[in-house]
C-alpha positions in Angstrom: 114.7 22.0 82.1 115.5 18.5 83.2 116.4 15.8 80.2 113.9 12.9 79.5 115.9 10.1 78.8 115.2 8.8 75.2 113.1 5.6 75.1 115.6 2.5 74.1 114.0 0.7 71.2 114.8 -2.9 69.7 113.3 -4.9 66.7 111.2 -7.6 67.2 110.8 -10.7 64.7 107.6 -11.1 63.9 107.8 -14.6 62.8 109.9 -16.1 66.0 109.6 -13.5 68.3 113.4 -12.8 68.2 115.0 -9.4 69.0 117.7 -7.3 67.6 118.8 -4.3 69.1 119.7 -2.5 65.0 117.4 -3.5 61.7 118.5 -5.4 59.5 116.8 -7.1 56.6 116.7 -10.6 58.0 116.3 -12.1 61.2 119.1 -13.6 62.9 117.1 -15.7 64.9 114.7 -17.8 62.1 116.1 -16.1 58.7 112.7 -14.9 57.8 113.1 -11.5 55.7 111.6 -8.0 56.3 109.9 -9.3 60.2 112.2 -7.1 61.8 109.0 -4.6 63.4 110.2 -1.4 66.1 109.2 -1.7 69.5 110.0 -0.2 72.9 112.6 -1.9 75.0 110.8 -2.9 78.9 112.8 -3.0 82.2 113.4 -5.9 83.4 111.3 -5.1 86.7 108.5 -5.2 83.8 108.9 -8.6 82.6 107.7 -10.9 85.7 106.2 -13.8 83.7 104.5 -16.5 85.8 104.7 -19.5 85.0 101.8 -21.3 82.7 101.3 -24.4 85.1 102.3 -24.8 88.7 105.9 -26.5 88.8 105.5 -30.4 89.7 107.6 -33.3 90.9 110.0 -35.3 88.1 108.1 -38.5 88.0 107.9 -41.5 85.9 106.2 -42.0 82.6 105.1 -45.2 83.7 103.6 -43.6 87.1 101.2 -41.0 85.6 97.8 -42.4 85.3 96.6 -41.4 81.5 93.0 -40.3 81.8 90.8 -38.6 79.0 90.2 -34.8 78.8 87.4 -33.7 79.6 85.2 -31.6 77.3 82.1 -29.7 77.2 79.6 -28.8 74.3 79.1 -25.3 73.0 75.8 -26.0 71.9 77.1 -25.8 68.3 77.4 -29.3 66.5 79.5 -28.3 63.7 82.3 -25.7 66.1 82.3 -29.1 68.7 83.4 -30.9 65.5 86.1 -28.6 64.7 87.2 -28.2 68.5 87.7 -32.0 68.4 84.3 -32.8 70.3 84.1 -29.7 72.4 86.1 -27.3 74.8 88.4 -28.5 77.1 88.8 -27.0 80.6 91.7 -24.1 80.9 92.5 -24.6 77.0 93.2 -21.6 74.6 92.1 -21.4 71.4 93.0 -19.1 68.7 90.0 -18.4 65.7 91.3 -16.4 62.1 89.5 -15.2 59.3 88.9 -12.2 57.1 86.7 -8.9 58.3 83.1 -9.7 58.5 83.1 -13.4 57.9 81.5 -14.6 60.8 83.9 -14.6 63.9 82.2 -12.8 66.4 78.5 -13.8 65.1 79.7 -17.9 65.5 81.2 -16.9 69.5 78.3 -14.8 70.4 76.0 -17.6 69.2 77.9 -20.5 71.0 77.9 -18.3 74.1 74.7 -17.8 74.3 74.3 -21.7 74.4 77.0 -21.8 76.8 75.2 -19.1 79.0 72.2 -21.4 79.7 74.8 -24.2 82.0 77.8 -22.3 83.0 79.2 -19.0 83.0 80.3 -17.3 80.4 81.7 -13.6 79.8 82.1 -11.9 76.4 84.9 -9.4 76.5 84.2 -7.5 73.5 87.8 -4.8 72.4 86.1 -3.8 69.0 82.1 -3.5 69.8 80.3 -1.3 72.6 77.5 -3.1 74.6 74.8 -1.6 73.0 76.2 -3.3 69.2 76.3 -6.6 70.7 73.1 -6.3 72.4 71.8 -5.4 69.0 73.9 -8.1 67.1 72.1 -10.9 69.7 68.7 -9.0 69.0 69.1 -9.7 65.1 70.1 -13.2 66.0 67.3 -13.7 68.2 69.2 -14.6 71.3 67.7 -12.6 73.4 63.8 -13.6 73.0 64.6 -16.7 75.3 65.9 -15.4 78.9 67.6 -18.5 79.8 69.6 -18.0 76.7 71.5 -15.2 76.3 70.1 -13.2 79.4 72.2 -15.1 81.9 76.0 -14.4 79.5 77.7 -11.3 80.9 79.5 -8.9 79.1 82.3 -6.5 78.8 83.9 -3.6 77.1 87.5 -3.4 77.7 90.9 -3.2 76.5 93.0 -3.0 79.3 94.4 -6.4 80.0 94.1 -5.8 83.6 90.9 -4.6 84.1 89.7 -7.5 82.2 92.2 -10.5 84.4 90.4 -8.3 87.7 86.8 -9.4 85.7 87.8 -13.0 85.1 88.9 -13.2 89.1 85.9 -11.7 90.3 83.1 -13.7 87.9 84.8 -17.3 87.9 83.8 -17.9 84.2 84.2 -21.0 82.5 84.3 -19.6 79.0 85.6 -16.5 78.4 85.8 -14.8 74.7 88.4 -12.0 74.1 87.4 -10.4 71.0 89.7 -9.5 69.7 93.7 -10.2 70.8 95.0 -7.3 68.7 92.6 -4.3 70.7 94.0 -5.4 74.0 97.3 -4.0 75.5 98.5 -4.3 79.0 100.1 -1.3 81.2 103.4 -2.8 81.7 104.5 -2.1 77.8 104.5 1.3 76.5 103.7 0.4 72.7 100.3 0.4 71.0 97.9 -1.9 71.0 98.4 -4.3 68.1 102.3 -4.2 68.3 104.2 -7.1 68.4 105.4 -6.8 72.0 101.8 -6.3 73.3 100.4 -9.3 71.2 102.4 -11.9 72.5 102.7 -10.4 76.5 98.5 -10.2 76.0 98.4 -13.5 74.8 101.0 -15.2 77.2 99.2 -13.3 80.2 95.5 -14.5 79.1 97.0 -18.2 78.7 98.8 -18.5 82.1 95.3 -17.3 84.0 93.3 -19.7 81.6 96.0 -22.7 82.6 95.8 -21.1 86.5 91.6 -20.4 86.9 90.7 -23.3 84.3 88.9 -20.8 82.6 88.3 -22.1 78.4 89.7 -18.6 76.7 88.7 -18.1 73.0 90.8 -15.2 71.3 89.5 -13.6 67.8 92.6 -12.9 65.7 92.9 -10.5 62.9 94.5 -11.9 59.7 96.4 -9.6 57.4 96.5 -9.4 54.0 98.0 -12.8 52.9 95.7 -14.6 55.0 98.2 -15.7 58.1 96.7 -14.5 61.5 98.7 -11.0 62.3 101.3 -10.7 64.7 104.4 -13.2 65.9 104.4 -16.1 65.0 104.5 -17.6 68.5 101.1 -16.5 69.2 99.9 -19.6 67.4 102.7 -21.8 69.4 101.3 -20.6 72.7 97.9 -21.4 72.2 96.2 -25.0 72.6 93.9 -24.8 69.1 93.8 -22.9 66.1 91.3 -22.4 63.9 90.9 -19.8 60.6 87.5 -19.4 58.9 87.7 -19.5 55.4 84.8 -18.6 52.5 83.7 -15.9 50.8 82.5 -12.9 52.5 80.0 -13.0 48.8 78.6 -16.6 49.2 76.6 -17.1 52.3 78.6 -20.8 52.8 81.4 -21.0 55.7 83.8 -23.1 56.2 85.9 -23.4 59.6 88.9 -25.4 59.7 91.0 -26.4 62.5 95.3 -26.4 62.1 96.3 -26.8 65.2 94.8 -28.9 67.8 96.3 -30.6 71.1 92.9 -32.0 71.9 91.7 -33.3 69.1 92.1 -34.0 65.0 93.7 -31.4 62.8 92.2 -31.3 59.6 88.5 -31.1 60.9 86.2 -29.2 58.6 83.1 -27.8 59.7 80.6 -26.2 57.2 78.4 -23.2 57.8 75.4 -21.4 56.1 75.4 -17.4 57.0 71.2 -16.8 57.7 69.7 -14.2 58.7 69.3 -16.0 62.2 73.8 -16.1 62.2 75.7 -19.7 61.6 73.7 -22.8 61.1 75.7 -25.8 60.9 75.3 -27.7 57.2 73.6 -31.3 58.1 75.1 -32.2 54.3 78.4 -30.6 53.1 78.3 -32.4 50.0 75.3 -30.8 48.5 77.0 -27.6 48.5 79.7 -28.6 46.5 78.3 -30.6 43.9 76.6 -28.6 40.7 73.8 -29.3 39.8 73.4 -30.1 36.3 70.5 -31.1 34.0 73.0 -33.3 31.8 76.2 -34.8 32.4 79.0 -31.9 30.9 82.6 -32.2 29.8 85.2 -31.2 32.1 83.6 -32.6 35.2 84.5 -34.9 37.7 83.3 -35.4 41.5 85.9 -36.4 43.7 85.6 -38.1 47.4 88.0 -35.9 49.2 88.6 -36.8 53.2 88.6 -33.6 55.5 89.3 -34.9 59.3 86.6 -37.5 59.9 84.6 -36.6 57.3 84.3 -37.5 53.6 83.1 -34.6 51.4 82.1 -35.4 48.1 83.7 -31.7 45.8 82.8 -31.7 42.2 86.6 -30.5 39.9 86.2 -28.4 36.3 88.4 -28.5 34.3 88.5 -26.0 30.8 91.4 -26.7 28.4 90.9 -24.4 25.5 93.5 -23.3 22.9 96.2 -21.2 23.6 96.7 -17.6 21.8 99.6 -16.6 23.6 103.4 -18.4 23.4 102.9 -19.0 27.1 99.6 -21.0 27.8 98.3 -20.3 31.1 98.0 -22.8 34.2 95.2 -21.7 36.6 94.0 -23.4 39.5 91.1 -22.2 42.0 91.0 -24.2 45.3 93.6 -26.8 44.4 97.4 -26.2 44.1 98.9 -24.8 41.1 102.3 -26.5 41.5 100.5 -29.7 41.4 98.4 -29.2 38.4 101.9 -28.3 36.1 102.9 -31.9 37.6 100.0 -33.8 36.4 100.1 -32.3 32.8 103.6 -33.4 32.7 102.2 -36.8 34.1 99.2 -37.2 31.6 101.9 -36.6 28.2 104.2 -38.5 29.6 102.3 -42.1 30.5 99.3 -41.5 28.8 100.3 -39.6 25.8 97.8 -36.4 25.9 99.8 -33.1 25.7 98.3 -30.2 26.6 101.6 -28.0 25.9 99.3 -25.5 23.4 96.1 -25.4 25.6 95.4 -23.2 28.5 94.2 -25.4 31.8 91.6 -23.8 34.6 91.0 -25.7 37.1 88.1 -25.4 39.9 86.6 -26.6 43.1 83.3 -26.2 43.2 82.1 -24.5 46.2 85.1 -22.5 47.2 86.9 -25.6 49.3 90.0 -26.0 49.3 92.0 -28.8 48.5 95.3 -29.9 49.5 95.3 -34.2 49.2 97.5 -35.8 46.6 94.0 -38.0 46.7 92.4 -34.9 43.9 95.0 -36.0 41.0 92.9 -38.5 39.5 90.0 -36.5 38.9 91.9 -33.7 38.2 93.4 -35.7 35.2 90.3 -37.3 34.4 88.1 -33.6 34.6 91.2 -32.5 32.4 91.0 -35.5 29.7 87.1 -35.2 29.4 87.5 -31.5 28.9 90.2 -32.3 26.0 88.1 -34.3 24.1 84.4 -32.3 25.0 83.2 -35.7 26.4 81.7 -35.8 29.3 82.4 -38.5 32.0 80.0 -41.1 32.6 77.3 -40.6 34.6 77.2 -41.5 38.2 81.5 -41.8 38.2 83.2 -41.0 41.6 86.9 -41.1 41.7 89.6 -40.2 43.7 93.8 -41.6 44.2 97.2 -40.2 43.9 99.3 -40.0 41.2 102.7 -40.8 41.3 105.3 -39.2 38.6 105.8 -42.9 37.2 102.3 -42.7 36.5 100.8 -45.5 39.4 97.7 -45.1 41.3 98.4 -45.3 45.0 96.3 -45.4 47.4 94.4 -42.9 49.2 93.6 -43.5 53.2 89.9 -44.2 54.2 89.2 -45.8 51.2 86.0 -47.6 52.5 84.8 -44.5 54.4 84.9 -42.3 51.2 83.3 -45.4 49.1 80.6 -45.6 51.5 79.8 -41.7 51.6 79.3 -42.1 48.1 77.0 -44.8 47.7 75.1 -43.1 50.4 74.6 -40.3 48.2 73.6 -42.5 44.8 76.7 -42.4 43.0 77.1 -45.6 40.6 80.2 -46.1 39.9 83.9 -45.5 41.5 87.1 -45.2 39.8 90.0 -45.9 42.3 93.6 -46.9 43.1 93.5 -51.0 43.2 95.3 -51.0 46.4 91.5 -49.2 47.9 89.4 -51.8 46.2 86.8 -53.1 48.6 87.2 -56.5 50.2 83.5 -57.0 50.3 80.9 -55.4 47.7 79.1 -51.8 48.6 75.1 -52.3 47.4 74.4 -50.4 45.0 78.1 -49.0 43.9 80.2 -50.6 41.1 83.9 -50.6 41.8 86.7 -50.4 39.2 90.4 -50.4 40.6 93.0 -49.5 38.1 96.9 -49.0 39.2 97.9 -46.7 36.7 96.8 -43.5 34.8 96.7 -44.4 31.1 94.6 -47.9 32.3 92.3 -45.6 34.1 91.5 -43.4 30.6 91.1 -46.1 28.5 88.8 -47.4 31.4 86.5 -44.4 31.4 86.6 -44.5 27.8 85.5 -48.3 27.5 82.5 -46.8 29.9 81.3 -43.9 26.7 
């Protein structure tokens, strides 16, 4: 019987993308620990990449006209937010989130807009025809013919079969759903591997760069939340977006990382119906409780996401310790940050909280991540202390700095403005963000440091 030669493997970093023909426990390449994943070593007749653009003469900076990029809507007011005012001809963008969120419901729903200007195919990895039909049924895309009737659809892994579809139908918008069900003939591994990931994804962005063809990929995310597979899958791509929320709360929130196009940062918010997405007119209602009477251990702060100023009520509950160690929690802000601001508010201001236990939470389930939060998480923190609730009507927002200053935060007018707008009183914030001409209706107190900004609040009781 004749021999068959034994497949040569290599390890793949899943982080970088770098190779190593043994394991070991860290990658060579980046130094990122246990990313070393088995794959299947190719040919080199195999690897005939293309390149992503056609090459072009060396020529001047000053020589190349700069023009704008052109966009289009995808009938979705809150995902063109995101996108940075739309999709952009041959661009690539890469959407995250956990099972059953809302990925493919928010792409099928766009598409269908889509379907009723230009054409659009759904290539669908996970979902026969006949689930998707019935998915657009439940949504009720498919009671208007000029809707959804015109989008065309397919069932296919095979990377191939589906670049043959995308030559043949010209699309402008094509959705792969998702990245980690396709796998292309030239590689031998399984689909979802590391090797067929990233040639999948390379292969779909040179013929989106080539056809000008807008490409949106679904990526599965694993258990820490980070979108699975190497890490250059999010360097290749033009946008990438994650959906965040709680599969429980019928509230989503999409928020963009990565953008060459457009803003980072953007934020748009989402309301699961039983008609799919509908975009939130008011994001600031949905993360402000609504209570009878004002209660201790509240504070609303004027956070900036993108463009947009959201206005995301912070609790705070400092009870007594019964343990040596007292516990620092924080739900949608970050925990590193609150142990800062405890040692901030003993050492300037004179409150210790060394023998109380300190939750913190952001209402609504968004996430936090500006230094602009400290100041209301002190104040939240302080009002809890002393079961006093803060005065009615109080906005606040401002960094902390470890000497204890107030600096500013950026957009100070904008987030001023959003609250006024919404009937908010009063604003407690950094001097350096005071107002150079009076907001109707809002009454502005600018502090520059944390203990003036208690005894403030308190001269307000």
């Amino acid at each position: 019987m004749a021999k068959v030669a034994k497949a040569k493997t290599l390890y793949v970093c899943s982080e970088c993308g770098g190779e190593s023909p043994k394991w070991t426990g860290q990658c060579a390449a980046c130094n990122a620990w246990n990313t070393l994943t088995e794959s299947v070593a190719q040919s080199a007749s195999n690897h005939r990449f293309q390149a992503l653009a056609k090459s072009s003469p060396v020529r001047k900076l000053a020589d190349i006209e700069a023009s704008d990029v052109p966009r289009f809507t995808t009938g979705v007011g809150e995902f063109d937010r995101v996108l940075g005012g739309g999709l952009v001809p041959g661009g690539v963008v890469l959407i995250g989130g956990d099972p059953g969120i809302g990925k493919s419901t928010l792409l099928l729903q766009s598409l269908a807009e889509i379907a009723r200007e230009r054409p659009a195919l759904y290539v669908s990895g996970e979902e026969s025809g006949a689930q998707i039909a019935l998915r657009a049924q439940r949504l009720g895309l498919t009671g208007d013919a000029s809707a959804a009737g015109d989008l065309a659809l397919l069932a296919e892994i095979q990377l191939e079969k589906i670049q043959a579809t995308i030559d043949e139908q010209r699309p402008e918008v094509a959705v792969i759903d998702s990245i980690q069900t396709i796998y292309s003939e030239a590689l031998t591994s399984a689909p979802g591997s590391v090797a067929q990931v990233r040639e999948c994804a390379a292969q779909l962005t040179r013929i989106a760069k080539q056809t000008g063809t807008s490409i949106i990929m679904v990526g599965h995310v694993t258990k820490e939340g980070s979108l699975a597979g190497p890490r250059v899958l999010e360097h290749i791509v033009d946008t990438v977006l994650y959906f965040e929320g709680d599969t429980h709360s019928s509230f989503r929130l999409v928020r963009a990382f990565k953008n060459r196009f457009g803003a980072v940062n953007e934020l748009g918010v989402f309301a699961m119906t039983e008609k799919g997405l509908r975009g939130v007119a008011n994001p600031s209602a949905l993360f402000l409780s609504q209570h009878e009477q004002s209660v201790p251990g509240s504070c609303v702060l004027v956070t900036q996401e993108g463009s947009r100023p959201l206005l995301v009520e912070v609790q705070a509950l400092v009870d007594t310790a019964h343990v040596p160690n007292p516990r620092r929690l924080a739900v949608g802000l970050e925990q590193n940050r609150l142990a800062l601001l405890l040692a901030v508010l003993h050492r300037h201001a004179g409150i210790a909280c060394f023998d109380q236990d300190v939750f913190l939470n952001a209402v609504g389930g968004v996430k936090i991540t500006e230094p602009a939060a400290d100041l209301s998480v002190l104040l939240a923190i302080h009002s809890s202390m002393r079961n006093k609730p803060l005065p009615k009507g109080l906005i606040t927002f401002g960094e902390v700095g470890l000497a204890g200053e107030i600096r500013p935060s950026p957009r100070g007018q904008d987030r001023l403005k959003e609250a006024a707008k919404l009937g908010f009183s009063m604003a407690l914030i950094p001097k350096a963000n005071a107002p150079k001409q009076p907001i109707d209706g809002l009454k502005v107190i600018a502090v520059d440091r944390i203990e003036e900004a208690i005894d403030r609040v308190r001269d307000l009781e």
